[in-house]
N, C-alpha and C positions, 0 to 999 in steps of 0.2 A: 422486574423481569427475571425470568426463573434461568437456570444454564442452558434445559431444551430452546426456550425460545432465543437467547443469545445465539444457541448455534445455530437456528434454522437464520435468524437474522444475518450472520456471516456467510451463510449458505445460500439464501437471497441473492444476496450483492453481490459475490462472486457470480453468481448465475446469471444473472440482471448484464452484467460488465461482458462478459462471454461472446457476443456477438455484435461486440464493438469495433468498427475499425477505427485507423488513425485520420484526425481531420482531414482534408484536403483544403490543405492553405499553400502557400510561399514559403519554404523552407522545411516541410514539415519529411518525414522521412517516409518512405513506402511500406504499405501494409504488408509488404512482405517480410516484417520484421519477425521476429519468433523469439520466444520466450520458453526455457523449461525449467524446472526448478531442480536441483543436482544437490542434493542433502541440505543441506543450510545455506547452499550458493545457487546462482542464477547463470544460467547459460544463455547469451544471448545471442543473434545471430542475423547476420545482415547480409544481404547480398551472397548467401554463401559460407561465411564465414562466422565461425563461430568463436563467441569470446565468454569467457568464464569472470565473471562478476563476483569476488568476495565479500559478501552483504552479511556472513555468521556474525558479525558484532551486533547486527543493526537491524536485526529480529528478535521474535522473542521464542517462533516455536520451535518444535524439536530439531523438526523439519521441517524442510518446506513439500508444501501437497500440489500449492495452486500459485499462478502467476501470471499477472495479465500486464503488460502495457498499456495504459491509461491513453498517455498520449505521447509520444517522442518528436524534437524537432531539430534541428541542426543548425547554428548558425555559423559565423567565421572558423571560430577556433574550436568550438565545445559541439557536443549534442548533450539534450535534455532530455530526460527521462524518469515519467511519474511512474509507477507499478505500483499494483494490489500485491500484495505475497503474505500469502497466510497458508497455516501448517496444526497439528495436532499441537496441543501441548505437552504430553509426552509421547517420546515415540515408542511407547507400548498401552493402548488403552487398558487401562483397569475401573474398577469400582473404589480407588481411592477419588483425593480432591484432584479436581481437574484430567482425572482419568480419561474422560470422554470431551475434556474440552478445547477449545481454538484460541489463536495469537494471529491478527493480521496487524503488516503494520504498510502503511501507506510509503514509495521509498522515493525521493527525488532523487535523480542520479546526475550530476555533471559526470562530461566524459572528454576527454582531451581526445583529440583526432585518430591516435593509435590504440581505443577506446582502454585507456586508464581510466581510474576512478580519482577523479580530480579533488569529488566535494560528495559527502552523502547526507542524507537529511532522513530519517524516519521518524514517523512519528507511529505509535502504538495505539490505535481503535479501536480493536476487541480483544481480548486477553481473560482469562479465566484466571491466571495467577497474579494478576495485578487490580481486578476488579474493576475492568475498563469495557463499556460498553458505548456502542454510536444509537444515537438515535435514532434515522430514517436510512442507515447506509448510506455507499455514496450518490451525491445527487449529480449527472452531469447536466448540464445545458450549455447547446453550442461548445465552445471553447474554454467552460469554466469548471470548476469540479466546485465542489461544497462537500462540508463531512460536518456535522453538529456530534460530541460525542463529549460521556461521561466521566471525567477519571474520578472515583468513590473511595480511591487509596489516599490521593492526594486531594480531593475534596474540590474539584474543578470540573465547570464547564468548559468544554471545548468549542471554540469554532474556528473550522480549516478552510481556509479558500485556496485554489490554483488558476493562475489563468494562462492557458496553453500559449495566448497572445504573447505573453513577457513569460517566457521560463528562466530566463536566467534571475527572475525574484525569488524561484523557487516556491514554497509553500508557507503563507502566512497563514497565522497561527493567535488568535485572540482567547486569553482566558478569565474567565469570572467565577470566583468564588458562587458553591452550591452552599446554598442557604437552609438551614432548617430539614437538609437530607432532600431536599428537591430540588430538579437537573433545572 
């Protein structure tokens, strides 16, 4: 897969995610959650209030471009939260390597009730500087996510499941050695 198609493929799935709301289950948090992305941090905002999310470790792009909330849900003590966040990989495009190219990383967020960042989990699925491409993007059904994707630095298959049901498991995460340079 060549870098255009990487990109339109992160371009996809972002676009695909965009017109998602959050489940309506038992616990789950109201659609009127909002998300923005504020340079390499996440602004997040609930009922009103706005809370700023230090996520700069736990990215790879420059910036951040795009940011969607997957799924958020709240139980006793925590709220959980999956997000898309992906960004250029420099923040100046040129016609060097990865001039023109993307970094999303998928982010799980525990949050203590005063929305602290209790616990963060990312994991990196498309990347130009790392040589990490997804397969089909992400897949959702009903309450579950799925991500099948490539890392070709480290020589692994990926496969990511989340299941909005249990978030406090967070995102598992199964890998297998790429054989013979095929995923």
């Amino acid at each position: 897969m060549n870098k255009f198609q990487r990109i339109l493929t992160v371009f996809v799935s972002i676009a695909s995610l965009a017109h998602l709301s959050l489940p309506a289950q038992n616990h789950q948090l109201p659609s009127t959650l909002k998300i923005r992305p504020r340079g390499r941090n996440l602004v997040i905002s609930d009922r009103g209030k706005a809370h700023l999310m230090n996520v700069s470790k736990s990215i790879g792009a420059a910036r951040l471009e795009d940011a969607i909330v997957i799924f958020a849900a709240r139980r006793t003590d925590f709220t959980y939260l999956l997000i898309n966040a992906c960004g250029p990989s420099k923040l100046e495009p040129d016609a060097r390597q990865c001039g023109a190219g993307g970094e999303c990383n998928l982010l799980w967020l525990k949050l203590s009730g005063a929305w602290d960042i209790v616990e963060i989990k990312s994991v990196v699925y498309e990347s130009c500087w790392s040589a990490v491409t997804s397969t089909d993007g992400l897949e959702i059904k009903g309450n579950t996510l799925k991500l099948d994707y490539d890392d070709f630095t480290n020589n692994k298959h990926v496969n990511l499941t989340y299941d909005a049901e249990r978030p406090e498991q967070g995102i598992k995460v199964e890998e297998t050695v790429i054989k013979d340079g095929a995923g």
